[in-house]
MMTF fields as JSON, N, C-alpha, C and O atoms, coordinates in Angstrom:
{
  "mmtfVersion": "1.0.0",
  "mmtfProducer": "UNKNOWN",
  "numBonds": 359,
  "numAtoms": 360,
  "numGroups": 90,
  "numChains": 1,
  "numModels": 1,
  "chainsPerModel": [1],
  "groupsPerChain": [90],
  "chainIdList": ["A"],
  "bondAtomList": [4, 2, 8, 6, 12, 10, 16, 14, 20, 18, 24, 22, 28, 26, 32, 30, 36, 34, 40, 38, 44, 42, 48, 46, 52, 50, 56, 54, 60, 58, 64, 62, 68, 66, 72, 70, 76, 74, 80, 78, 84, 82, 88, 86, 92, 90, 96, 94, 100, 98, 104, 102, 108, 106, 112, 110, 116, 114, 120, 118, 124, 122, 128, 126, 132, 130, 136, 134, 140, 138, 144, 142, 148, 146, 152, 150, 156, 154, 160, 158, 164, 162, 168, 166, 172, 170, 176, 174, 180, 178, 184, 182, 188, 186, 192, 190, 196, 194, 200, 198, 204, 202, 208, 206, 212, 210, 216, 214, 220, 218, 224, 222, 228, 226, 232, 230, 236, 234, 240, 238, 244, 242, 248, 246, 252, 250, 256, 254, 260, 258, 264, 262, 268, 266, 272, 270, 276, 274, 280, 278, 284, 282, 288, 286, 292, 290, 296, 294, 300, 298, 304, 302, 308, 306, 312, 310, 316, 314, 320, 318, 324, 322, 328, 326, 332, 330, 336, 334, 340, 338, 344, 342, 348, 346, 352, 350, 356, 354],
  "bondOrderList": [1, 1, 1, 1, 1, 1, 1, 1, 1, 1, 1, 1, 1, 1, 1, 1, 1, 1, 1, 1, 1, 1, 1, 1, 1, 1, 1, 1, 1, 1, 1, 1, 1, 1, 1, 1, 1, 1, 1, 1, 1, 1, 1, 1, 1, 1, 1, 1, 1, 1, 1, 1, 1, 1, 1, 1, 1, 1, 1, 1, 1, 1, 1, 1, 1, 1, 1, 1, 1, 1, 1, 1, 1, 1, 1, 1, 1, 1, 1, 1, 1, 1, 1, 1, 1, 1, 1, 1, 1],
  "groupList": [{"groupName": "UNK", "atomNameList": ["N", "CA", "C", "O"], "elementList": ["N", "C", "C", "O"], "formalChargeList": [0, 0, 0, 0], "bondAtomList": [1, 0, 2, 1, 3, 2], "bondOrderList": [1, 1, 2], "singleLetterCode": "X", "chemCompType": "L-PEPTIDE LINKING"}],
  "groupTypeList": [0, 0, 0, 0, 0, 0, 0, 0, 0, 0, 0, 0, 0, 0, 0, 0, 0, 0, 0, 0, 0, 0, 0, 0, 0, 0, 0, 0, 0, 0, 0, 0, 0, 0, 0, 0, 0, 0, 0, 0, 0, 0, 0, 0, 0, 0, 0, 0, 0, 0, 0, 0, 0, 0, 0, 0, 0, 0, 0, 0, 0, 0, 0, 0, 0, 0, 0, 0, 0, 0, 0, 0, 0, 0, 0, 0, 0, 0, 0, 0, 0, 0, 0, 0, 0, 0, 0, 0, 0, 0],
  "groupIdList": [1, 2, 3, 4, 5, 6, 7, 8, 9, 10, 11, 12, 13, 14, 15, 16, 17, 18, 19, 20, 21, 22, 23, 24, 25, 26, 27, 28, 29, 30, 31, 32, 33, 34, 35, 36, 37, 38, 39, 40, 41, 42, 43, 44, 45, 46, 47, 48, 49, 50, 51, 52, 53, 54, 55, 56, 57, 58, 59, 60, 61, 62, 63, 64, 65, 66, 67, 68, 69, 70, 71, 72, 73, 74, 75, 76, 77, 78, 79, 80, 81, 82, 83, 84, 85, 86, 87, 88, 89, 90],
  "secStructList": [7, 2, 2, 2, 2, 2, 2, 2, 2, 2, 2, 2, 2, 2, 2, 2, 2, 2, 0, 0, 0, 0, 0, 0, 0, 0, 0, 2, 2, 2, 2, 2, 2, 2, 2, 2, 2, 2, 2, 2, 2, 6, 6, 2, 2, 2, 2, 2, 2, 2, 2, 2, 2, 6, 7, 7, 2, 2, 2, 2, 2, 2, 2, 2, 2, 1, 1, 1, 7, 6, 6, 6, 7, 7, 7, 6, 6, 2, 2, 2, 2, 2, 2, 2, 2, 2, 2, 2, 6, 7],
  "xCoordList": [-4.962, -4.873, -4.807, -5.456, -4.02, -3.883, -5.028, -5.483, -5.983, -7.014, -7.901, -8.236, -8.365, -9.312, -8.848, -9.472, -6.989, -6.933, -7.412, -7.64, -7.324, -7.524, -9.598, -10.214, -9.864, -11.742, -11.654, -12.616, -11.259, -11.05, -10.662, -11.278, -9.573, -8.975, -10.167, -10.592, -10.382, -11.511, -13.186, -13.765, -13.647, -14.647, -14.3, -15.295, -12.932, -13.047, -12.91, -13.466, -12.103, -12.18, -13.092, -12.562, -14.523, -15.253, -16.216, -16.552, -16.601, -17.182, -17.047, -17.957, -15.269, -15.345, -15.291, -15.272, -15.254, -15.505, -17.969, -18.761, -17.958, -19.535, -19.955, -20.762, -19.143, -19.204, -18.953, -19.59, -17.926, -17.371, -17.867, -18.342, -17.617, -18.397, -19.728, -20.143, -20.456, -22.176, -23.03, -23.925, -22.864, -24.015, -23.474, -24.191, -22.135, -22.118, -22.11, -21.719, -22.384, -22.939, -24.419, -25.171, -24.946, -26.09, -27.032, -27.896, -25.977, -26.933, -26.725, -27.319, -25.34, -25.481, -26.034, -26.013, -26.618, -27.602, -29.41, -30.359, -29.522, -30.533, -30.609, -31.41, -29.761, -30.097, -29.713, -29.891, -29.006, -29.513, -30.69, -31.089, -31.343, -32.531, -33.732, -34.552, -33.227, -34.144, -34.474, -35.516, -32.548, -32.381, -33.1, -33.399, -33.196, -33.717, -35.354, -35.913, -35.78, -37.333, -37.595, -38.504, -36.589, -37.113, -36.813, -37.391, -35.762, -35.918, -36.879, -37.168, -37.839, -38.951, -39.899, -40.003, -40.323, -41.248, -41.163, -42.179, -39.286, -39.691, -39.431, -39.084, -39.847, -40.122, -41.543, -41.846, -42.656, -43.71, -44.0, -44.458, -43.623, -43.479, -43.468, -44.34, -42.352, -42.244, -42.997, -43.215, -43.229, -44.294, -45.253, -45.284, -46.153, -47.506, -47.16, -47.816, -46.138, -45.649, -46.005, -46.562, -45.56, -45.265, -46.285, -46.546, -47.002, -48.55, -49.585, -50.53, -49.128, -50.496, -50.066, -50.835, -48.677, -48.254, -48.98, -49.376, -49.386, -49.903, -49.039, -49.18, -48.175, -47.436, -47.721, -48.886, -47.248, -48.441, -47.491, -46.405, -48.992, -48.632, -47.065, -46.493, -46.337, -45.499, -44.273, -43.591, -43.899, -43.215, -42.981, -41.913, -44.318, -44.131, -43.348, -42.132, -44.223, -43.454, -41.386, -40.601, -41.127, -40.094, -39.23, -38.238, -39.888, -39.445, -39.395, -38.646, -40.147, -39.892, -39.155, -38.772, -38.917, -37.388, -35.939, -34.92, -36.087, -34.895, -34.376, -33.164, -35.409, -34.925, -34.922, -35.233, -34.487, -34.206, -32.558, -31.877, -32.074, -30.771, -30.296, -30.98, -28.997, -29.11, -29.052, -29.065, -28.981, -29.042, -30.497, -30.806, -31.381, -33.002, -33.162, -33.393, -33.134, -33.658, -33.897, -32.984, -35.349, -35.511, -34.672, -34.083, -34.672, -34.177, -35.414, -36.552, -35.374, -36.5, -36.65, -37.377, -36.649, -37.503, -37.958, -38.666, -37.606, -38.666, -39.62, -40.785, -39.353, -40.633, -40.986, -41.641, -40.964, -41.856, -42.492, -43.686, -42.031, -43.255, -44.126, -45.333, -43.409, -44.422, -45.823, -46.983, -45.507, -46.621, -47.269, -48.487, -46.694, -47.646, -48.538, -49.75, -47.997, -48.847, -50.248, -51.236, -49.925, -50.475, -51.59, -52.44, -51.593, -52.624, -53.608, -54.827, -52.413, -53.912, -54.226, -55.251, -54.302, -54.837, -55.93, -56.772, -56.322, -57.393, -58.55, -59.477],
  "yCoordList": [-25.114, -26.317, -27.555, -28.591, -27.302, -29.159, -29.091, -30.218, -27.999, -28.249, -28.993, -30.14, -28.465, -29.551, -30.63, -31.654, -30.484, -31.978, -33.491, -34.697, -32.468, -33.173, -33.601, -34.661, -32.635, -32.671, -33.709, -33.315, -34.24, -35.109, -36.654, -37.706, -36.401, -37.805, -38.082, -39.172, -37.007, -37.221, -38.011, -38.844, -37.352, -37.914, -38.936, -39.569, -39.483, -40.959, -42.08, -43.139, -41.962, -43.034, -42.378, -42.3, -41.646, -41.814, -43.018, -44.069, -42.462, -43.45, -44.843, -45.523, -45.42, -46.314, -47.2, -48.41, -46.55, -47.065, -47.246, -47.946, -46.194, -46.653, -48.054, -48.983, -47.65, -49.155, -50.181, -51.206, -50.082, -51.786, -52.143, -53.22, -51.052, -50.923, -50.981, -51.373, -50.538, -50.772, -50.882, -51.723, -50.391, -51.004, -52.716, -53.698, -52.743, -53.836, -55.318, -56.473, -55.032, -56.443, -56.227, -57.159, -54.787, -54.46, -55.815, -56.691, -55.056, -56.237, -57.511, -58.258, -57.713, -59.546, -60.434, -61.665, -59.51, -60.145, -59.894, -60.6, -58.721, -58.831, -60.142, -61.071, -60.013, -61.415, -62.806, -63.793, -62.74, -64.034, -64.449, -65.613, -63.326, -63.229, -64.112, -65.018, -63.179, -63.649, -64.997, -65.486, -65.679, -66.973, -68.203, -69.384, -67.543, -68.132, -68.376, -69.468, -67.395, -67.191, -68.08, -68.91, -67.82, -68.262, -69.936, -70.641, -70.532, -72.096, -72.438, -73.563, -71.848, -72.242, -72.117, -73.233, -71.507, -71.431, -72.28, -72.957, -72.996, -73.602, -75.236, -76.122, -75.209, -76.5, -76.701, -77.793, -75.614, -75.52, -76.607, -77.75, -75.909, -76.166, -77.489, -78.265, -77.709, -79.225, -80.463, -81.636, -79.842, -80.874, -80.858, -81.765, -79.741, -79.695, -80.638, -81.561, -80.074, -81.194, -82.574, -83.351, -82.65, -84.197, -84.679, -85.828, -84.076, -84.574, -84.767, -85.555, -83.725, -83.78, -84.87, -85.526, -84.944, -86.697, -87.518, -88.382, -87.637, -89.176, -89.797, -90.959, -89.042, -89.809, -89.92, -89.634, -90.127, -90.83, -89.085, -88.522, -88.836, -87.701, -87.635, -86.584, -88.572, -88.415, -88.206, -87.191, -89.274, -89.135, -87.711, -87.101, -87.203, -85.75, -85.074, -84.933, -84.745, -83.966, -84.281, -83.403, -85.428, -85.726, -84.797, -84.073, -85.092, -84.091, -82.872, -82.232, -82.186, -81.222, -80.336, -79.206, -81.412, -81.15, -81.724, -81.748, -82.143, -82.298, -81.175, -81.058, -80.079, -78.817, -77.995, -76.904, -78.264, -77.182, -76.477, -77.35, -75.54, -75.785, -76.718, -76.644, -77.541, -78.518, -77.875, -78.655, -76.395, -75.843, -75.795, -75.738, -75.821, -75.467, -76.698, -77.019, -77.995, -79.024, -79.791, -80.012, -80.121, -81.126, -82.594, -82.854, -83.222, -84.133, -85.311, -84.855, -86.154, -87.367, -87.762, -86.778, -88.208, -88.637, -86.994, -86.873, -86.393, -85.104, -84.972, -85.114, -84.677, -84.67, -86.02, -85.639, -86.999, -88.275, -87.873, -87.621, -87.728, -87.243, -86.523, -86.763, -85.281, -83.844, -84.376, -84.018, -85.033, -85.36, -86.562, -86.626, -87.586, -88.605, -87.594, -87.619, -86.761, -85.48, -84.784, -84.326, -84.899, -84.428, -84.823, -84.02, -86.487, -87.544, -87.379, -87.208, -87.514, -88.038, -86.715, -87.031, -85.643, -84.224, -84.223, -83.533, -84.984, -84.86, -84.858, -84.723],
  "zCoordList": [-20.128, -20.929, -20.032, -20.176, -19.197, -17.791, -17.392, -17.2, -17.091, -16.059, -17.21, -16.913, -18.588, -19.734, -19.658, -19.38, -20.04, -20.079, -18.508, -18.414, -17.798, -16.076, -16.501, -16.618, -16.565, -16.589, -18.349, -19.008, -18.75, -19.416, -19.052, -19.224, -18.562, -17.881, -16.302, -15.918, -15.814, -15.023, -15.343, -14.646, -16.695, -17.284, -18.113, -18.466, -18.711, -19.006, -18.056, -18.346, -16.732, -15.749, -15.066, -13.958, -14.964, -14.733, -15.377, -14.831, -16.903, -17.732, -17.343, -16.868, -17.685, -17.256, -16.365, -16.592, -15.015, -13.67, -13.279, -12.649, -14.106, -14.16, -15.354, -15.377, -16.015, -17.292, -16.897, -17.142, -16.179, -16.245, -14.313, -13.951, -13.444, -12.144, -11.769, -10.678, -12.798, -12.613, -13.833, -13.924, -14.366, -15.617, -15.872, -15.678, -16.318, -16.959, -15.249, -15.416, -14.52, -13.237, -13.191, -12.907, -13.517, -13.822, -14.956, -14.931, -15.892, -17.073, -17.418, -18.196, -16.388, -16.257, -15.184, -15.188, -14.105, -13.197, -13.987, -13.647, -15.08, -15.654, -16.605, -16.498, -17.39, -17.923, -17.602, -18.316, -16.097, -15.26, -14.908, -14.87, -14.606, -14.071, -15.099, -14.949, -16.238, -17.542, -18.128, -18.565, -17.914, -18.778, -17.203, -17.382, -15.97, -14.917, -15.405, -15.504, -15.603, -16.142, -17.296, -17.319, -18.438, -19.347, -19.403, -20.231, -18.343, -17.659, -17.26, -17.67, -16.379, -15.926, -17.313, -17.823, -17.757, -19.142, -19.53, -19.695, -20.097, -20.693, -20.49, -21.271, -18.712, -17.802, -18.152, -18.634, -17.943, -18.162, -19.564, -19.552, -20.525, -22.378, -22.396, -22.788, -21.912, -22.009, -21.191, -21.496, -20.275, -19.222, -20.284, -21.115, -20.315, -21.067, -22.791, -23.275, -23.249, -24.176, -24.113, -24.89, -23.051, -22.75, -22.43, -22.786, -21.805, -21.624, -22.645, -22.679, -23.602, -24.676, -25.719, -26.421, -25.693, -26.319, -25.769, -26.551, -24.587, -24.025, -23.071, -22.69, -22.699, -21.79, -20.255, -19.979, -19.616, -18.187, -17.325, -17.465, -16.328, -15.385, -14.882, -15.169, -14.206, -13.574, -14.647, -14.501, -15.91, -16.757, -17.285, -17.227, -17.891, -17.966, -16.87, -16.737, -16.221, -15.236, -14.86, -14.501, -15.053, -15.002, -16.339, -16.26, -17.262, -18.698, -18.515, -19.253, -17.513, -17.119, -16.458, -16.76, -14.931, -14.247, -14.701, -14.01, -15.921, -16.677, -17.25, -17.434, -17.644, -17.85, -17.37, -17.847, -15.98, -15.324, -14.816, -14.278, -14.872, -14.412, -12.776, -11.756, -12.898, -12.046, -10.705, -9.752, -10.408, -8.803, -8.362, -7.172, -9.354, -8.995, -8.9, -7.734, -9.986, -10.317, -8.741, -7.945, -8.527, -7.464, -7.606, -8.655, -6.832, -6.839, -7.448, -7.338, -7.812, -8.263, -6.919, -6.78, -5.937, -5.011, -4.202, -3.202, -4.629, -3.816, -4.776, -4.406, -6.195, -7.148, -6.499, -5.528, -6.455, -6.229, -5.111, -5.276, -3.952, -2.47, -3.081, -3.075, -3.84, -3.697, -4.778, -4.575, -5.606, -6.936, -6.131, -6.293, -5.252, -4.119, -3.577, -3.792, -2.923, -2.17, -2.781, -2.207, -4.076, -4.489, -5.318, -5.705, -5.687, -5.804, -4.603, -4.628, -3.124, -1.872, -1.824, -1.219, -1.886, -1.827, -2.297, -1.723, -3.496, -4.161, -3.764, -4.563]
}
């Protein structure tokens, strides 16, 4: 009877040392990952938005790095070089 009850208490702090130890950092770096992805999409969304309003190249794009989270977000004078850069490229 101690040894079931032991292979019991063994397989529940097993369970939950894999639950709360690896699946669950598992599936909150997956859907970091995701809500990271789905920021950029919907940087994309909104630039192209903003453009098919009529609003002038750079403005858009500004609408765009507004939605980004603020650790990615360029700074406005680096978007300003990189989009200068990217006029004389032409």
């Amino acid at each position: 009877m101690g040894e079931m009850i032991a292979h019991a208490l063994v397989g529940t702090f097993l369970g939950i040392l894999l639950g709360y130890g690896f699946v669950s950092p598992l599936a909150s770096y997956i859907e970091r990952q995701a809500k990271e992805a789905e920021k950029m999409l919907q940087c994309i969304r909104i630039t192209l938005l903003a453009s098919l309003h009529g609003y002038a190249p750079q403005l858009a794009v500004e609408f765009g790095r507004k939605a980004l989270f603020a650790a990615e977000r360029p700074s406005f004078t680096e978007l300003e070089e990189y989009v200068r850069g990217c006029e004389k490229g032409r």
